[in-house]
C-alpha positions as CSV (number, residue, x, y, z in Angstrom):
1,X,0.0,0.0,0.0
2,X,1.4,3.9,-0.8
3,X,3.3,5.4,2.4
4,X,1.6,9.0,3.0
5,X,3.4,12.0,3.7
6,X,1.7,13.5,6.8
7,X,3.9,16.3,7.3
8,X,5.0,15.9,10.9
9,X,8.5,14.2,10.8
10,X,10.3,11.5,9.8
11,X,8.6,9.2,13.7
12,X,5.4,9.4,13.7
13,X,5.4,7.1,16.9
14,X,3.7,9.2,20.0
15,X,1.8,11.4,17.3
16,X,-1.8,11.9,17.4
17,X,-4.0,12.4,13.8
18,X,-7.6,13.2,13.8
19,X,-9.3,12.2,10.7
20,X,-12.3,13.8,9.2
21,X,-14.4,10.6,7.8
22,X,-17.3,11.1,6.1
23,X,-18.0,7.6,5.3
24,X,-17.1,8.0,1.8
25,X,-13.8,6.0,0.0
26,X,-11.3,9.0,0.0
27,X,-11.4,9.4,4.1
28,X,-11.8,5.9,4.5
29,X,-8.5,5.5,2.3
30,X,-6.8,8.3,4.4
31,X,-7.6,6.7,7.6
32,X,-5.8,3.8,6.7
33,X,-3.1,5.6,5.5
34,X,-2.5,7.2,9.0
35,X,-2.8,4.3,10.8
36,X,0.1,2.9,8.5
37,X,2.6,5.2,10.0
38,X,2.3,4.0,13.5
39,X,1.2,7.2,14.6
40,X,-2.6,6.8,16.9
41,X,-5.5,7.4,14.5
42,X,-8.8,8.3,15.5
43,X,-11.7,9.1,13.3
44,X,-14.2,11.8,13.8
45,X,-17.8,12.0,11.7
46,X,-20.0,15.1,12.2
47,X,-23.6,13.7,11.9
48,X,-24.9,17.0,9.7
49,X,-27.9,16.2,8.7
50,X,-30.6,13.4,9.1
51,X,-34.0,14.1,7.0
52,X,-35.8,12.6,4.3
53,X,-34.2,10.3,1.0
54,X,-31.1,11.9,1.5
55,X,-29.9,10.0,4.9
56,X,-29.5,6.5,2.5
57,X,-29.4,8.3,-1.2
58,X,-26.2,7.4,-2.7
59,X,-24.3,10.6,-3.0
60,X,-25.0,12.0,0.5
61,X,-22.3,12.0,3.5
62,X,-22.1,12.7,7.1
63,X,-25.8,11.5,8.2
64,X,-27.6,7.6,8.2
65,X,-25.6,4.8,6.4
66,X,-22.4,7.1,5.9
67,X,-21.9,7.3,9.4
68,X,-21.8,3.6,9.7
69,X,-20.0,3.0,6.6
70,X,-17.5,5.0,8.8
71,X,-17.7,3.2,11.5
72,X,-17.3,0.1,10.2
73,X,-14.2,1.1,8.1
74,X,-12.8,2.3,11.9
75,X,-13.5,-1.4,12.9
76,X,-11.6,-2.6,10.1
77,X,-8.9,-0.9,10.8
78,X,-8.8,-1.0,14.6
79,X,-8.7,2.7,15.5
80,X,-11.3,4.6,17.6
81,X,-14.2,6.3,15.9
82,X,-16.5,9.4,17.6
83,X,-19.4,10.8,16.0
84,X,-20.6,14.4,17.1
85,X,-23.8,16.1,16.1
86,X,-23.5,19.2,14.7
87,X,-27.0,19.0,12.7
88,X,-28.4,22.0,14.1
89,X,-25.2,23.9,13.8
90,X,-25.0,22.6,9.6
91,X,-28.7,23.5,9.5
92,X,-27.6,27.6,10.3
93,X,-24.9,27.8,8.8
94,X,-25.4,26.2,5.8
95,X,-29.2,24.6,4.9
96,X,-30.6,27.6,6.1
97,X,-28.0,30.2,4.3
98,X,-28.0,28.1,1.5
99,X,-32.6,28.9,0.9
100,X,-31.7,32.0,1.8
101,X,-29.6,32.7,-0.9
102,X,-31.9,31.5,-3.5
103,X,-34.3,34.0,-2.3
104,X,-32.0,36.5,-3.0
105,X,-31.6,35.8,-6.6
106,X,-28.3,33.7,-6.3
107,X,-27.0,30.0,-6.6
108,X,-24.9,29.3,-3.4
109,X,-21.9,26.9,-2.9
110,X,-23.2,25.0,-0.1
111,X,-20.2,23.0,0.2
112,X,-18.0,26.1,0.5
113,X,-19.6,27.1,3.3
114,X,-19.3,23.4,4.8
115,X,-15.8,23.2,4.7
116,X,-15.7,26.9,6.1
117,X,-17.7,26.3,8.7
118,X,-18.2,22.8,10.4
119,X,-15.6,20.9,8.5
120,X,-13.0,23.5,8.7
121,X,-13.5,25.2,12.2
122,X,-15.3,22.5,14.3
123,X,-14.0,19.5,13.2
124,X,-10.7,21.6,13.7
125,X,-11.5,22.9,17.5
126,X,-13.0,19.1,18.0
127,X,-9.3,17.5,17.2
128,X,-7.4,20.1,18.9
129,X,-9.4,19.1,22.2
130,X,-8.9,15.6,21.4
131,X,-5.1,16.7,21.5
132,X,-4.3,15.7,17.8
133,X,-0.8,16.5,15.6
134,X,-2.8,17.9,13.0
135,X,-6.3,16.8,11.1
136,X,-6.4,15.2,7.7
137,X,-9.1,15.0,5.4
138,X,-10.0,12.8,2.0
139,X,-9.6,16.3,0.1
140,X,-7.3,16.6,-3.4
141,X,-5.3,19.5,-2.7
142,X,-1.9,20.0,-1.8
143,X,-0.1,21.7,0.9
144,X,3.0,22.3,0.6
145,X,6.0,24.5,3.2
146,X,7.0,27.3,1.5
147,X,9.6,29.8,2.4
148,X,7.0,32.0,3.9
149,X,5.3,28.6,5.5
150,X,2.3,26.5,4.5
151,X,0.9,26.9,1.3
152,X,-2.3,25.6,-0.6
153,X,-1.9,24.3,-4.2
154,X,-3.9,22.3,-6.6
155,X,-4.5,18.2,-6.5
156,X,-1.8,16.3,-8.6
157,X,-5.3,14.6,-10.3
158,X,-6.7,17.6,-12.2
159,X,-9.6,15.7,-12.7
160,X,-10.1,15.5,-9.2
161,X,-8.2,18.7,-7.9
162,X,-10.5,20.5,-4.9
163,X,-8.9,23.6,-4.6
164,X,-11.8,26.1,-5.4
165,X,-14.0,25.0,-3.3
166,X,-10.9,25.2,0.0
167,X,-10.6,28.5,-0.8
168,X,-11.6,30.2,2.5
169,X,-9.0,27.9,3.8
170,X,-6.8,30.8,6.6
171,X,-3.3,30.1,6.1
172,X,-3.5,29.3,10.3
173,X,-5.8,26.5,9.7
174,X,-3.5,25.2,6.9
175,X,-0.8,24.8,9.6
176,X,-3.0,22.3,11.1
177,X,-4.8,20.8,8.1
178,X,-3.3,17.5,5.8
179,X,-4.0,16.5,2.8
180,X,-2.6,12.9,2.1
181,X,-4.4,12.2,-0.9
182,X,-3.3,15.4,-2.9
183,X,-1.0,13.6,-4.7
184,X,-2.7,10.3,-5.8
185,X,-5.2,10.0,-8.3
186,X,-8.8,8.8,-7.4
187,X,-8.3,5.5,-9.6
188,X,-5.4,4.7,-7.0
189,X,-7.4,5.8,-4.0
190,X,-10.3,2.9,-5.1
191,X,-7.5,0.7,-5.4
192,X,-5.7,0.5,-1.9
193,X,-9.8,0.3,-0.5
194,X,-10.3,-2.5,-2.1
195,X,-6.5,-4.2,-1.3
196,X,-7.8,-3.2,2.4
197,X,-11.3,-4.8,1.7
198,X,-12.8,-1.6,2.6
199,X,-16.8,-1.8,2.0
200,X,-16.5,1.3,0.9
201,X,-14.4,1.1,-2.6
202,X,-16.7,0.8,-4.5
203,X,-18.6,3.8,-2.9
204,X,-20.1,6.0,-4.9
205,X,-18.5,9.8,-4.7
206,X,-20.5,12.1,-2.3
207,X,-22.5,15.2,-4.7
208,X,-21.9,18.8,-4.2
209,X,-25.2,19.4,-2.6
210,X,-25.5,16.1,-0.8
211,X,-28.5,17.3,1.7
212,X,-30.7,17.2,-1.0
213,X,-32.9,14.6,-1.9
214,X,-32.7,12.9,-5.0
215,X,-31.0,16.5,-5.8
216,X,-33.9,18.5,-6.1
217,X,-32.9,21.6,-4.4
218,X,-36.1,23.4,-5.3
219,X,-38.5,21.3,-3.3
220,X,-36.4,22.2,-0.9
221,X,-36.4,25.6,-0.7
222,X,-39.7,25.9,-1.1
223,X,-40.1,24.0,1.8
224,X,-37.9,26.0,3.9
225,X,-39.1,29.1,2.4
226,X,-42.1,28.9,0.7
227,X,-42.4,32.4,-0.7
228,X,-39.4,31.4,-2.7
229,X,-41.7,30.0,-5.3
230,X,-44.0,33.0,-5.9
231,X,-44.4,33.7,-9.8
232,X,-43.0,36.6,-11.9
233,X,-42.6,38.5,-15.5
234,X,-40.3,37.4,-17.9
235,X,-38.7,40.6,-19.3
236,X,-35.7,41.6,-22.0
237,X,-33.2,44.2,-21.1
238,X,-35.4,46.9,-21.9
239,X,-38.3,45.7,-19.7
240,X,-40.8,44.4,-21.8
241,X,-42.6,41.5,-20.6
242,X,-42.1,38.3,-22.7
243,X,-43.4,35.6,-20.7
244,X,-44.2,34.1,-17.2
245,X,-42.6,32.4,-14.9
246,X,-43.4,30.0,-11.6
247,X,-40.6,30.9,-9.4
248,X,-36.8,32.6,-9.8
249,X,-35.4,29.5,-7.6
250,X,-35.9,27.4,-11.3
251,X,-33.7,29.6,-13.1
252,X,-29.9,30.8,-12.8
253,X,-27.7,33.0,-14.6
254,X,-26.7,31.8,-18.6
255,X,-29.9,29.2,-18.5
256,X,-31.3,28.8,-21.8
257,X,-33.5,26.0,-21.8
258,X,-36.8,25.9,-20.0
259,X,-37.4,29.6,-20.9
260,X,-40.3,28.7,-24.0
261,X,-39.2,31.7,-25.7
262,X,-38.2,33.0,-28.9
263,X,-34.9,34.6,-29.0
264,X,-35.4,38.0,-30.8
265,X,-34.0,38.3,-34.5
266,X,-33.3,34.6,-34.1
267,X,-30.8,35.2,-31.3
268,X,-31.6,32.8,-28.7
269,X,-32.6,34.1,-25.2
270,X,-30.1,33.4,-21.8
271,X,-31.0,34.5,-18.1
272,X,-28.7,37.9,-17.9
273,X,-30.2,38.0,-13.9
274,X,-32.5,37.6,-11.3
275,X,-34.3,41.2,-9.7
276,X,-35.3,39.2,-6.4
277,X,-37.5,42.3,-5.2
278,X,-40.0,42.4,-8.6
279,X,-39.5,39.0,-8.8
280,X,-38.6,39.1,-12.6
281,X,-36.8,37.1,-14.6
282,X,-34.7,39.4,-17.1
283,X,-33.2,37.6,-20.4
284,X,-31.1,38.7,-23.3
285,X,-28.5,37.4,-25.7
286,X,-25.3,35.7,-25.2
287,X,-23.4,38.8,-25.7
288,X,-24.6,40.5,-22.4
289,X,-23.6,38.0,-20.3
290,X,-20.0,39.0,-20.7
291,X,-18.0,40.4,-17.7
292,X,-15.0,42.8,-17.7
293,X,-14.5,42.6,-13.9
294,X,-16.0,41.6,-10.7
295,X,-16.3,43.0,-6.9
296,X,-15.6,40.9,-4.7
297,X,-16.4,40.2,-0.8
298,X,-15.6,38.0,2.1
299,X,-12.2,37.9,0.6
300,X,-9.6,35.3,2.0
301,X,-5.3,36.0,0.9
302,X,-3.1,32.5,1.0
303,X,-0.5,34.6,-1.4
304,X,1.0,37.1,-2.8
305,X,-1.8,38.6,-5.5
306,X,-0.2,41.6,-6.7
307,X,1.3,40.8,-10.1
308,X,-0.5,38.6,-12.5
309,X,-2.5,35.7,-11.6
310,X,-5.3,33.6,-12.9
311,X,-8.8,33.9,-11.7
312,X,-11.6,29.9,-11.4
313,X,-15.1,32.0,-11.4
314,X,-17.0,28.3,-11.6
315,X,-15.4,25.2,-10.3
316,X,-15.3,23.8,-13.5
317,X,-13.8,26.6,-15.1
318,X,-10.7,27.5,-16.7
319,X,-8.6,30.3,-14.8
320,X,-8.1,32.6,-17.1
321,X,-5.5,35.8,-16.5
322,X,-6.5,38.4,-14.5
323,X,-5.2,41.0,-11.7
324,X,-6.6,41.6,-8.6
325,X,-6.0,45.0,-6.1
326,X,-7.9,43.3,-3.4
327,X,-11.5,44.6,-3.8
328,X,-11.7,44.4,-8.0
329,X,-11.1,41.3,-10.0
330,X,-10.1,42.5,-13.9
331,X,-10.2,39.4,-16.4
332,X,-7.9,40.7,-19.0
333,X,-10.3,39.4,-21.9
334,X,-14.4,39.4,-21.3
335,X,-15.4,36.3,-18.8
336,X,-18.9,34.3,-19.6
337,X,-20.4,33.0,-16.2
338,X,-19.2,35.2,-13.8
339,X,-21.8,36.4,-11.6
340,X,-22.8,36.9,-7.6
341,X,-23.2,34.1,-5.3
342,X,-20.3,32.5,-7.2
343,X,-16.7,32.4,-5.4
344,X,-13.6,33.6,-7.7
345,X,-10.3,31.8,-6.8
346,X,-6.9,33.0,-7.4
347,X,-4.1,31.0,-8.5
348,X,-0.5,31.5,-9.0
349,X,0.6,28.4,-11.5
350,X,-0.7,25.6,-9.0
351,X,-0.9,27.5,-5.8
352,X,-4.2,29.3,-4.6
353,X,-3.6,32.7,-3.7
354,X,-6.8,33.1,-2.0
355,X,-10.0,34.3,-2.9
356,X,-13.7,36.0,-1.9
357,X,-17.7,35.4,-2.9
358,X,-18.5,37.9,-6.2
359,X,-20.8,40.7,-5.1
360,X,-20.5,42.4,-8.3
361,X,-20.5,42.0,-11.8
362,X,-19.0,44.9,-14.4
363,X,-20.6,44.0,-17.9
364,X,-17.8,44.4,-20.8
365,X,-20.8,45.8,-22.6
366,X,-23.1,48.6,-20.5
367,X,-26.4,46.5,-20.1
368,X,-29.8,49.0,-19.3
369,X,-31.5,47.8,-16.4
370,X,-35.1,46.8,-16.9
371,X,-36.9,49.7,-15.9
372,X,-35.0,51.3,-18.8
373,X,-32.4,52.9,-17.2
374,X,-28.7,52.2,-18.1
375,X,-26.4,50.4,-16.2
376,X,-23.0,47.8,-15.8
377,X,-23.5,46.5,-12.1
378,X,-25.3,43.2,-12.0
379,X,-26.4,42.2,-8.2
380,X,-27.8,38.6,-7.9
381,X,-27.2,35.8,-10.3
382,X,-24.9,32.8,-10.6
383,X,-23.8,30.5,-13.4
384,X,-24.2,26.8,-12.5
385,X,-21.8,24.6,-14.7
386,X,-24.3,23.3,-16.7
387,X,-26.0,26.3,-17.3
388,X,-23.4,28.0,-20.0
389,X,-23.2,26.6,-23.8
């Protein structure tokens, strides 16, 4: 089986790690890698969330079968295995911000705010009480010491590289944080479960929004917040009414389909944004949904951004160059699917530099608002990956 490389000296014998075990194969894999070096393992679930489909639904983590899928790997292995409740702390911080956002006109990254929140600061404080070396989790990213000390970089697997989403990541809980699996591709991961005979290596990968049910997030957010599915006008850019629709939390930024509209002069019609307060829909052509720069909040540094870097506005994205003066993100050509709600990583070659949420949109073209009046700053809206052509 691969040695891994947990970063805290060449004897690992008298050292403590705390692992982060979701009950899916990548944790499962690191906690066998820790207990490989001797050091004492322990593995730590937070039970997030336990409602509806989603507690057995392949694709979920941290609630019903996970938790004793994690377990039973802990068995397997011979290590200790604690499971907290933090549901009514996931449900604040991140079900309940995550309806609210759709209410404001906006996509959210749940599982950003997961990993900032209960897997990044309580699991944290939970296995520094529990008097732990450091805590590793089943993410593919990197950190590597730097001359200035720890630094965050991209999985070795691009296909599986995590990066954006760790971007709120603070350089002190990088000190603490490891990421054994950075440097292994998933296909390799699958294999040493199943050398272990792991249950889980055959496991199907957790979903970005896993604490949905069969992934319809719509159902519920109208069942959180039920005014989020009140009906609205369709309009263009001008402000004339084309259509109806049922609710904005059915549509996002650069959608096309589902609109049943004709696109004017044969141009097919996108979502350019989402007015929460009039509750309108407002479309256009592809053309407007170009971005020259972006505003961005809640802004997190890992680096050194002052000379040219490259900007991730969707997780599947491309970075593309860009510079950065700590408030203002400039793409140096136009960027498609840039829009609030979204996070905008920076990245120096491999290495994230940091990053924030885009408030702020700056259309390379100067859109008019609805109402008629002219305008560049675009408020609410997100691209979803699936949304763009």
């Amino acid at each position: 089986m691969d040695a891994a490389d947990f970063q805290l000296g060449p004897d690992l014998a008298g050292k403590r790690i705390v692992v982060a075990m979701s009950g899916g194969v990548d944790s499962s894999v690191v906690a066998a890698l820790a207990a490989q070096t001797g050091a004492e393992t322990i593995g730590v679930t937070l039970q997030l969330y336990d409602h509806g489909e989603a507690v057995g639904r392949a694709g979920s983590c941290c609630a019903g079968r996970d938790i004793r899928d994690a377990r039973a790997v802990c068995d397997r292995l011979g290590i200790a295995h604690y499971v907290f409740d933090h549901e009514t702390r996931f449900r604040e911080t991140v079900i309940d911000r995550f309806a609210d956002e759709y209410l404001a006109g906006r996509t959210p990254i749940p599982c950003v705010q997961c990993n900032m929140g209960p897997k990044f600061t309580d699991l944290l404080g939970l296995a520094r009480e529990l008097g732990a070396d450091c805590l590793a989790t089943g993410h593919y990213v990197r950190r590597v010491e730097g001359r200035n000390g720890s630094e965050l970089h991209r999985g070795a697997d691009p296909a599986r590289d995590q990066s954006y989403f760790l971007f709120a990541t603070t350089a002190e809980q990088l000190g603490y944080l490891r990421f054994p699996l950075g440097s292994l591709p998933k296909a390799r991961v699958r294999e040493i479960a199943a050398e272990l005979g792991l249950g889980v290596a055959g496991k199907a990968d957790s979903q970005d929004i896993c604490f949905v049910p069969d992934g319809d997030y719509a159902a519920l957010v109208r069942k959180l917040r039920p005014e989020a599915d009140s009906a609205g006008a369709i309009v263009d850019l001008e402000g004339r009414t084309l259509g109806e629709h049922p609710g904005l939390i059915h549509y996002t930024v650069g959608q096309r389909r589902g609109l049943t509209l004709g696109g004017g002069g044969g141009e097919p019609l996108y979502v350019i944004r989402l007015e929460p307060e009039s509750r309108r829909v407002v479309v256009g052509p592809r053309r407007a949904l170009a971005v020259e720069a972006a505003r961005l909040s809640g802004v997190n540094r890992l680096g050194d951004w002052s000379g040219r870097l490259t900007a991730k506005v969707r997780s599947l994205a491309k970075p593309v160059p860009a510079r950065f003066d700590g408030e203002m993100l400039v793409f140096d050509q136009p960027e498609y699917g840039v829009a609030p709600g979204q996070a905008a990583v920076l990245y120096d070659g491999d290495r994230v530099l940091g990053g924030g949420w885009i408030a702020e949109t700056v259309a390379s073209t100067p859109l008019p608002l609805a109402g008629g009046a002219g305008g560049g700053l675009v408020t609410s809206g997100v691209v979803p990956e699936q949304a763009l052509p």
